[in-house]
ZAMARGU-4260 file (C-alpha; in steps of 0.2 Angstrom, whole numbers, plus 5000, padded with zeros to 4 digits):
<rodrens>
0) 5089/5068/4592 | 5080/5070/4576 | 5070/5053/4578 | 5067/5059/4597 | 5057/5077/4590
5) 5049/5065/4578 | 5041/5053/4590 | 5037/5066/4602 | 5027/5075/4586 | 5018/5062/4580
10) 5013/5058/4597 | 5006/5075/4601 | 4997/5074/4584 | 4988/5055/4589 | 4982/5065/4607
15) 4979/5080/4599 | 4967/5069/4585 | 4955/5060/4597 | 4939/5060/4596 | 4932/5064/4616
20) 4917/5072/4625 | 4923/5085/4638 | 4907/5087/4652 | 4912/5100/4666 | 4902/5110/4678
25) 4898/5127/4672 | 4889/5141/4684 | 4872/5145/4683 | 4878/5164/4677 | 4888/5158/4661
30) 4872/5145/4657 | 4861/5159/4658 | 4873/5171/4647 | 4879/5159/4635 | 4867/5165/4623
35) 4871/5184/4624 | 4881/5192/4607 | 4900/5188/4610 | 4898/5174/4618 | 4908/5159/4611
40) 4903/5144/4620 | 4906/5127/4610 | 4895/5114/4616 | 4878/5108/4623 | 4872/5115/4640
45) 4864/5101/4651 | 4858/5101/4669 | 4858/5089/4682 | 4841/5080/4687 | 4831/5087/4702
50) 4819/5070/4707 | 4803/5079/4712 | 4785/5070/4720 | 4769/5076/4721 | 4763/5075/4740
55) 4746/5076/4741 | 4732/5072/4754 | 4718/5061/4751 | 4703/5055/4761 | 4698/5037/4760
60) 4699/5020/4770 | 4715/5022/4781 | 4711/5005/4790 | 4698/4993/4796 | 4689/4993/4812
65) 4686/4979/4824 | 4672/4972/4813 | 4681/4974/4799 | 4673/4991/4793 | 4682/5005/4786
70) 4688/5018/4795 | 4688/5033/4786 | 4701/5047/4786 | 4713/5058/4776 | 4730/5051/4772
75) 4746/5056/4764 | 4750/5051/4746 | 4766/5051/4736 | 4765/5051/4716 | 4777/5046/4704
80) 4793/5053/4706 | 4799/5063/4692 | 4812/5072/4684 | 4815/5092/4684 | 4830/5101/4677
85) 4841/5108/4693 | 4846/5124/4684 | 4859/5128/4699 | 4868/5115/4693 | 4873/5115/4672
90) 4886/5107/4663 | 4895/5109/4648 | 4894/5095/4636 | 4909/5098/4622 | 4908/5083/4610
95) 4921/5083/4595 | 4929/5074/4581 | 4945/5071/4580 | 4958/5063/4566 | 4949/5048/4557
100) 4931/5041/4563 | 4926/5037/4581 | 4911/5029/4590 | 4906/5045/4600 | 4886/5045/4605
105) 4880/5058/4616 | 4860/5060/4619 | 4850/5074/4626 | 4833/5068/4634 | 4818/5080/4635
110) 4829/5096/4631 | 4839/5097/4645 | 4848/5082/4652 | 4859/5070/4649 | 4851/5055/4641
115) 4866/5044/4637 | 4886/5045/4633 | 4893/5033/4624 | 4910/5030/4617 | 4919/5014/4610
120) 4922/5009/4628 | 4902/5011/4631 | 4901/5023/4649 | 4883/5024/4646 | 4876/5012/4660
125) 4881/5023/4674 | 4869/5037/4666 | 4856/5026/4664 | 4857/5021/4681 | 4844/5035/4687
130) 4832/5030/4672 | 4830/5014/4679 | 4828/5018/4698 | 4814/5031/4691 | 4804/5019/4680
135) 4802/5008/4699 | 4786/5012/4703 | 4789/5006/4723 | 4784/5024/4729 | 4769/5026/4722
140) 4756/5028/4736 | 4768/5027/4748 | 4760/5033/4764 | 4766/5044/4777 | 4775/5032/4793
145) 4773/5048/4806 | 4753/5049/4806 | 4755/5068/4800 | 4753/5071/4784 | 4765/5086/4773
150) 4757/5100/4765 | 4753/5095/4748 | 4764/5100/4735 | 4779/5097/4726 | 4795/5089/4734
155) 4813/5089/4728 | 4818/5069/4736 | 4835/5068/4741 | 4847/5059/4752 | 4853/5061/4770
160) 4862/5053/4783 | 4845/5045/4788 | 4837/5041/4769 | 4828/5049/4759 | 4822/5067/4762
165) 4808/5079/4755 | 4811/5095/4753 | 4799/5109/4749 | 4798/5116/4729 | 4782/5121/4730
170) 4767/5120/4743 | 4747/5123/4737
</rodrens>
């Protein structure tokens, strides 16, 4: 019996000793009061990306006439898309040490997301997935396939069942 409260000690003092990152999904309302006296939150808060384009219209050649002449006209013009923090949806990043030394890396990029986690077992290249598809420059001025160009503005690109979708952050 004595042997049997050993082990199970020692083995709640090896779990208990990890080293480990916990991320979990925190409201908007405890990022925004983790700063207020009384407060006890351990950790980093981090939000999750918002990929935003620029929309704008611009007037120039939109195709060549029968004798090869430009035919002028306004078209619609996407930027670079780029990256915003979505403060609707923050996470708690809680990093910590445990008995002995561990590989435990965790980067914050630009203030405010999540640049990279990495442990001994290296999770970091599903984070960096979304670096690389925004270092693509495919969408740069990508054109508008209906004819009809958006108000210019800025534009929150997500997914839906039929692709990619813009929604409206701000119109000028």
């Amino acid at each position: 019996m004595r042997w049997l409260v050993l082990t199970g000690t020692c083995a709640a003092l090896v779990v208990a000793g990890c080293a480990g990152v916990d991320v979990r999904p925190i409201t908007a309302r405890q990022a925004e009061s983790a700063h207020e006296a009384g407060r006890d939150v351990r950790g980093y808060i981090v939000y999750a990306p918002l990929v935003v384009v620029e929309v704008s219209r611009q007037e120039g050649c939109i195709g060549k006439d029968d004798k090869g002449h430009c035919v002028p006209g306004v078209q619609c013009v996407a930027g670079k898309p780029f990256l915003l923090p979505d403060y609707s949806r923050p996470y708690l990043i809680d990093a910590h040490a445990g008995l002995g030394r561990a590989g435990l890396d965790v980067t914050i990029a630009d203030g405010w997301r999540l640049g990279s986690l990495k442990d001994s077992s290296d999770n970091g290249d599903l984070l960096g997935a979304l670096d690389k598809i925004m270092t693509r420059s495919g969408t740069a001025g990508a054109r508008s396939t209906d004819g009809e160009c958006r108000a210019a503005g800025l534009y929150r690109v997500s997914t839906g069942p039929d692709g990619l979708e813009l929604s409206k952050l701000l119109v000028y």
